[in-house]
C-alpha positions in Angstrom: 0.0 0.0 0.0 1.1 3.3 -1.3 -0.5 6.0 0.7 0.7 9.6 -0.9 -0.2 7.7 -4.1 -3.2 5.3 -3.0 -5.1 8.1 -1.3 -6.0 11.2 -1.8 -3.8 13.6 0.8 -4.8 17.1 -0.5 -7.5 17.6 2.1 -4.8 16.5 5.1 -4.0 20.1 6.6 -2.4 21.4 9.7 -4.8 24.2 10.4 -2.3 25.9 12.9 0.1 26.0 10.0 -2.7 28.8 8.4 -2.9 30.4 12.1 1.1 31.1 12.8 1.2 32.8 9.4 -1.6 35.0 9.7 -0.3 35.6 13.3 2.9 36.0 11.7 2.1 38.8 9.5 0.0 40.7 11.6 3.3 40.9 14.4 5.5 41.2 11.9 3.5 44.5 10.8 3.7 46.2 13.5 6.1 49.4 14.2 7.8 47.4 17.2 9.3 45.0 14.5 9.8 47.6 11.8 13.5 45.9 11.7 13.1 42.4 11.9 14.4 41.1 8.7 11.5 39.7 6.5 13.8 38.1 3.8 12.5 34.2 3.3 14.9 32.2 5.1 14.2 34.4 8.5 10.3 34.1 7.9 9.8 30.3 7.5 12.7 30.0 10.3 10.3 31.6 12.3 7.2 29.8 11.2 9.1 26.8 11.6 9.6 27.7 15.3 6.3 28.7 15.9 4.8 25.7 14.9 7.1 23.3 16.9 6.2 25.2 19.9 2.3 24.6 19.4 -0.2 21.6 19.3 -0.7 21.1 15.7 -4.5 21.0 14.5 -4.3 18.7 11.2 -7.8 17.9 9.4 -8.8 15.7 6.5 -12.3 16.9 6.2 -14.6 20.0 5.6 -15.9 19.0 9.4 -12.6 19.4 10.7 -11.7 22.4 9.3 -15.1 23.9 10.9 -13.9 22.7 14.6 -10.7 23.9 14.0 -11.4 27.4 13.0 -14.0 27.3 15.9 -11.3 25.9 18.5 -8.3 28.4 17.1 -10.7 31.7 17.5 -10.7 30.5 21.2 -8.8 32.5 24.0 -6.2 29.5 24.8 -5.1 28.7 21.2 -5.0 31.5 19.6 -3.5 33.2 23.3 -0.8 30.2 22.3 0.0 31.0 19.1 0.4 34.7 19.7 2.8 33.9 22.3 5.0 31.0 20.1 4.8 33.7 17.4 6.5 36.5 19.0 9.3 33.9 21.2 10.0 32.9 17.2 10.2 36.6 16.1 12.7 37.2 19.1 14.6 34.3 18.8 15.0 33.9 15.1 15.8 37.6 15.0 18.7 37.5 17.8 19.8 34.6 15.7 19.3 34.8 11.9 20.5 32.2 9.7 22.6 34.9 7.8 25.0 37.4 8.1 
């Protein structure tokens, strides 16, 4: 059995993935961060960090995109990935991956 090609995987999502990058670029717009490098490899770095900080919400179905959404719009998740956000803004900016 060939999963990837026996099934049809385009409906698996991590919903939080969608989360920390509209979380992303609403810190990232504000004045306080006017100087944090936004080139690619500093942006998914963070991202990347984010996400291994917070409980991933992965869905294969219409259903589970609706609980989700409801669950993220929730004080403690979306207070979590606020907070994993800006530790991934600080740390990947005190530590970029380039010169």
């Amino acid at each position: 059995m060939r999963i990837r090609t026996d099934y049809n995987t385009e409906y698996l999502s991590n919903e939080a993935e969608d989360a920390v990058f509209e979380e992303l670029e609403r810190q990232l717009s504000l004045p306080e961060n006017e100087n944090v490098c936004v080139c690619q490899d500093c942006v998914l770095d963070m991202a990347a960090y984010a996400l291994n900080n917070i409980k991933p919400a992965y869905r294969s179905t219409l259903l589970g995109r609706l609980y989700t959404e409801a669950m993220s719009k929730r004080g403690s998740s979306a207070e979590e990935i606020k907070k994993s956000v800006t530790r991934a803004i600080e740390v990947v900016s005190s530590n970029p991956a380039h010169d």
